[in-house]
OpenMM code with the backbone's topology and positions (N, CA, C; nanometers):
from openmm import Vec3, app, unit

residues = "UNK UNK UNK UNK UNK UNK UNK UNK UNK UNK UNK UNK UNK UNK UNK UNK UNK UNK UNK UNK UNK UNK UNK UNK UNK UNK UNK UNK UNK UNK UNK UNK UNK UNK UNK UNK UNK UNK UNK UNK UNK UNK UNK UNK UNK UNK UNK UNK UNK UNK UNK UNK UNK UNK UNK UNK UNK UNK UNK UNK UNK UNK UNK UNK UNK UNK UNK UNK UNK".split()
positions = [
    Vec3(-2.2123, 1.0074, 0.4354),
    Vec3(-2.1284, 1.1186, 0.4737),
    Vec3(-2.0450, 1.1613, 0.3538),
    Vec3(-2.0470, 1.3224, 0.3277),
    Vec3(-1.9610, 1.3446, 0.2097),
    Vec3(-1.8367, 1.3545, 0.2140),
    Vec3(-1.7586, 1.2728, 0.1228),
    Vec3(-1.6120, 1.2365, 0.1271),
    Vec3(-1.5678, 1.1377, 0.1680),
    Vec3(-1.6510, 1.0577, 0.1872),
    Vec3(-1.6038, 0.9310, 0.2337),
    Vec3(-1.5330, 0.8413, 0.1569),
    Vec3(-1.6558, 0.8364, 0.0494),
    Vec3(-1.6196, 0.7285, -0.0584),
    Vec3(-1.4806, 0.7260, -0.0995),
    Vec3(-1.4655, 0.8506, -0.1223),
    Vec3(-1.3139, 0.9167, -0.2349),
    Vec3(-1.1788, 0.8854, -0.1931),
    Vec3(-1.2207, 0.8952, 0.0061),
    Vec3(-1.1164, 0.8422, 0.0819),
    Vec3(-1.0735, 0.7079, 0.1291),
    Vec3(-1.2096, 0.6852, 0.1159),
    Vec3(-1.1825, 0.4942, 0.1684),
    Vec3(-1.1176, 0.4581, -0.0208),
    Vec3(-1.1844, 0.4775, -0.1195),
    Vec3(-1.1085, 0.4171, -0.2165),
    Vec3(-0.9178, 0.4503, -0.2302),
    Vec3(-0.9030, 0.6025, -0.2255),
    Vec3(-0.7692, 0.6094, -0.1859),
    Vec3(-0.6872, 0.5683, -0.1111),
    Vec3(-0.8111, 0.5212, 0.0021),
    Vec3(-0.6973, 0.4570, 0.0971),
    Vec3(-0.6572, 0.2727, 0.0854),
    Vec3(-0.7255, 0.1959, -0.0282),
    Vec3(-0.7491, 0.1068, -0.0780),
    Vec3(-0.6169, 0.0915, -0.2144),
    Vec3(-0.6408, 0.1751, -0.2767),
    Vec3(-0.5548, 0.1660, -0.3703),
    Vec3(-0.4124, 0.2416, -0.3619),
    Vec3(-0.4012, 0.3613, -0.2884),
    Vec3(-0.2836, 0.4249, -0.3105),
    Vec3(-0.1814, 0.2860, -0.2158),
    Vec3(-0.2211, 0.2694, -0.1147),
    Vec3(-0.1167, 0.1891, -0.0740),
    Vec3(-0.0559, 0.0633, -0.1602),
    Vec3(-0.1777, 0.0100, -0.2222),
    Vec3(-0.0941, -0.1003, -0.3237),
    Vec3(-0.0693, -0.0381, -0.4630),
    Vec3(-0.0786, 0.0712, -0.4731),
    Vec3(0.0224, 0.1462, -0.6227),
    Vec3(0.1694, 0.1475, -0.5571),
    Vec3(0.1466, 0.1824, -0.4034),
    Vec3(0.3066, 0.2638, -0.3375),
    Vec3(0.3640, 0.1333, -0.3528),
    Vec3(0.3334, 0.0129, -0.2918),
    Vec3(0.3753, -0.1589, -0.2677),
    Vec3(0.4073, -0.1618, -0.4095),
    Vec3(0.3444, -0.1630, -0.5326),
    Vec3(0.3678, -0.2107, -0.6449),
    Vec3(0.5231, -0.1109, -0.7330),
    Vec3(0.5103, -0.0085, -0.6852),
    Vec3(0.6299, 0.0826, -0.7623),
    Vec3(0.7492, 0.0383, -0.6826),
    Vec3(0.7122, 0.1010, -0.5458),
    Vec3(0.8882, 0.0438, -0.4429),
    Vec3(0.9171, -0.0587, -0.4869),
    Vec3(0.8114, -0.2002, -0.5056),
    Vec3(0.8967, -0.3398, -0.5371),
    Vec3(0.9442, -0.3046, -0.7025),
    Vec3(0.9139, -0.2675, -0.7983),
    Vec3(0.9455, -0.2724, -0.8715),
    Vec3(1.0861, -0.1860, -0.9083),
    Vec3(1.0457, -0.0778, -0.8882),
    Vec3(1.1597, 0.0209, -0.8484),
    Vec3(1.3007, -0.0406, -0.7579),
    Vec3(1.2952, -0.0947, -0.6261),
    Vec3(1.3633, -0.1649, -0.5844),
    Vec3(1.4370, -0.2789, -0.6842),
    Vec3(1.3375, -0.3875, -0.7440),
    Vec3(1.3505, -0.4754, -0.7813),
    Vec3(1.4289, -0.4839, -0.9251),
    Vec3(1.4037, -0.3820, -0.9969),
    Vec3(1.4561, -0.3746, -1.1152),
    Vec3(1.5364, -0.2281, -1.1898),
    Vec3(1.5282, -0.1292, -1.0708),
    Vec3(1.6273, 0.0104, -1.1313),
    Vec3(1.6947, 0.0500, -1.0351),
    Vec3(1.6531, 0.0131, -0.9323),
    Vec3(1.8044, 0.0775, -0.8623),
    Vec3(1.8908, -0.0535, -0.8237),
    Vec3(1.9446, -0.1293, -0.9356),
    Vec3(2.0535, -0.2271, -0.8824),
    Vec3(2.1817, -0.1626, -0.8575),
    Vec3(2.2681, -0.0260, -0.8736),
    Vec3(2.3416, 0.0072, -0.8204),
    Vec3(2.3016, 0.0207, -0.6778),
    Vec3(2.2188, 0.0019, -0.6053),
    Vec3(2.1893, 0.0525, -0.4621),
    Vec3(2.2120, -0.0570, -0.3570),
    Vec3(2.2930, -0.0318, -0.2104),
    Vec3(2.2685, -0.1525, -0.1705),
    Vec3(2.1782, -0.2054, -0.0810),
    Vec3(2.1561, -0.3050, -0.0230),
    Vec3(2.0798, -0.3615, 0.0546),
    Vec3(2.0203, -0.2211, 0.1731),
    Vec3(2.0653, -0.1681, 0.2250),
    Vec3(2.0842, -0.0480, 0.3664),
    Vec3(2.0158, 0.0900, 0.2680),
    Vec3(2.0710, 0.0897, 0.1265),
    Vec3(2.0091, 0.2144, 0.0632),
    Vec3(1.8361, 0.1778, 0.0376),
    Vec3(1.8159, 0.0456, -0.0238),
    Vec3(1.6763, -0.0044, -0.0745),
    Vec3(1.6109, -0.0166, 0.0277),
    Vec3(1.6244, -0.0671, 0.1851),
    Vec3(1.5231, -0.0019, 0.3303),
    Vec3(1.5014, 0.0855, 0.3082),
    Vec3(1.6266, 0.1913, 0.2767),
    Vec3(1.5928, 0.3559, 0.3915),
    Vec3(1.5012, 0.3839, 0.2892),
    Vec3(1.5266, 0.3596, 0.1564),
    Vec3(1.4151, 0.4517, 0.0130),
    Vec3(1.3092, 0.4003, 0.0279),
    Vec3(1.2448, 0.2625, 0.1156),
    Vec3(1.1344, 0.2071, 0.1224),
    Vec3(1.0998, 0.2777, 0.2547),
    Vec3(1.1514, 0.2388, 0.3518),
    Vec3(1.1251, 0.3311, 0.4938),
    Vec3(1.0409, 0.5311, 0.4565),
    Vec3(1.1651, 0.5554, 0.3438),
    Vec3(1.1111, 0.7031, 0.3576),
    Vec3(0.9909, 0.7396, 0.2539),
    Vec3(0.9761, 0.6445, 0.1998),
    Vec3(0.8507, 0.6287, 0.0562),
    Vec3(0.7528, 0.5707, 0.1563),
    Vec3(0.7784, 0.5155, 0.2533),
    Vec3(0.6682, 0.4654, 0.3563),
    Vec3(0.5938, 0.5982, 0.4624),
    Vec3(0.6951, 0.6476, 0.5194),
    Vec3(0.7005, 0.7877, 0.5961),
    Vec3(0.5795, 0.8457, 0.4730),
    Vec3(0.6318, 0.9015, 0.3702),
    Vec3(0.5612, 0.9954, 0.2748),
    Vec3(0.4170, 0.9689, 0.2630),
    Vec3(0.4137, 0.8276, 0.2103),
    Vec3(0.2885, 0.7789, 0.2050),
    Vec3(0.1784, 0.7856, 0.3179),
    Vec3(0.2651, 0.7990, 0.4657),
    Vec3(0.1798, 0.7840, 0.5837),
    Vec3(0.0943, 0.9368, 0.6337),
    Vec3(0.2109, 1.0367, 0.5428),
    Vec3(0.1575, 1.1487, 0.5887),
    Vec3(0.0716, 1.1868, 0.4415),
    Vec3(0.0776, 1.1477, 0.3233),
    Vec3(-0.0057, 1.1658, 0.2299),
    Vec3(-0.1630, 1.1122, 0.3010),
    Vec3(-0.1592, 0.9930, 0.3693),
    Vec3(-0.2728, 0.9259, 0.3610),
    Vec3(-0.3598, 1.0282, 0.5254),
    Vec3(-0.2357, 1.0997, 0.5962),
    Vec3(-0.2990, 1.1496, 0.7266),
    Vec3(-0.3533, 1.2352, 0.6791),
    Vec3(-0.2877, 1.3308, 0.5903),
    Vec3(-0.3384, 1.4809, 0.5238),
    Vec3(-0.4806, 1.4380, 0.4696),
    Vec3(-0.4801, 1.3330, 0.3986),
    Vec3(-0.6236, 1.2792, 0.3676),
    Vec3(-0.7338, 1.2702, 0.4540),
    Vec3(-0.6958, 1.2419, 0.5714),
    Vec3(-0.8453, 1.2204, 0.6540),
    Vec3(-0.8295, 1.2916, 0.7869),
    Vec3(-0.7235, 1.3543, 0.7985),
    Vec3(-0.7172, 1.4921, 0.8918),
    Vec3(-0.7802, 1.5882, 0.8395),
    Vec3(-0.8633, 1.6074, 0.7031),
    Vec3(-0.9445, 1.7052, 0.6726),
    Vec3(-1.1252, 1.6456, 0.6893),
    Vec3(-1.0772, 1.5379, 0.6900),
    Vec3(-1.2333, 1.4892, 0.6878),
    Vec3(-1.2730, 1.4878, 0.8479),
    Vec3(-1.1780, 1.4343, 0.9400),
    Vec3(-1.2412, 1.3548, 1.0535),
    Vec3(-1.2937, 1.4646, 1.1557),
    Vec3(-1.2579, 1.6013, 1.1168),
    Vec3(-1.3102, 1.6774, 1.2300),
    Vec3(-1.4627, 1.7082, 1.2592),
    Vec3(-1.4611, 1.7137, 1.0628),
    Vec3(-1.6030, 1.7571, 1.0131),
    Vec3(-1.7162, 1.6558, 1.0462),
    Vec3(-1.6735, 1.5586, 1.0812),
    Vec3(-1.7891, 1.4450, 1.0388),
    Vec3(-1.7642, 1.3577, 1.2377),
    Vec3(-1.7015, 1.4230, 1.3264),
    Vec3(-1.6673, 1.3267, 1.4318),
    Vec3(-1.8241, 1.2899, 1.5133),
    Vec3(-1.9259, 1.4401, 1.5557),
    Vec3(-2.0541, 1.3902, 1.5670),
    Vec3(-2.1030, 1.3044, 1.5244),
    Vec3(-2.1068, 1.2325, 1.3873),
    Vec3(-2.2057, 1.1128, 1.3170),
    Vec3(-2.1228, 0.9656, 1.4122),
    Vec3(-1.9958, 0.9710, 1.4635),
    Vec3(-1.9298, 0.8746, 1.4932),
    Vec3(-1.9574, 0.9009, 1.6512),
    Vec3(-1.9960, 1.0050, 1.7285),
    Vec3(-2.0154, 0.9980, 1.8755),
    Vec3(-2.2054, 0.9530, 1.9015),
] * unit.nanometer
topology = app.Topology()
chain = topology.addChain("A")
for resn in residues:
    res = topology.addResidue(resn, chain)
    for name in ("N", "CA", "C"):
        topology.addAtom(name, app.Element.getBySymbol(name[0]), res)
């Protein structure tokens, strides 16, 4: 099926780039921030990511739902 590949790999790696920056980001530049600020910036970098990854396969899944029925 075309587009698959492009999406299953994105959906493989973008999440552990997002895991690898927040911890780092968290972990080592925002030490002015406190405990309640470093959730919500992970919470809303989480949100973002969830709708980056929907926009991703809300274009694919309509096209291709016959091969799956």
């Amino acid at each position: 099926m075309k587009g698959l590949r492009w999406r299953l790999i994105f959906s493989i790696f973008v999440p552990i780039g997002w895991l690898s920056l927040t911890l780092l980001y968290v972990g080592f530049w925002a030490g002015g921030f406190t405990l309640f600020q470093s959730v919500i910036l992970i919470l809303v970098s989480l949100l973002l990511l969830g709708g980056v990854m929907g926009a991703v396969w809300v274009a694919w899944g309509p096209r291709y739902r016959h091969a799956w029925d």
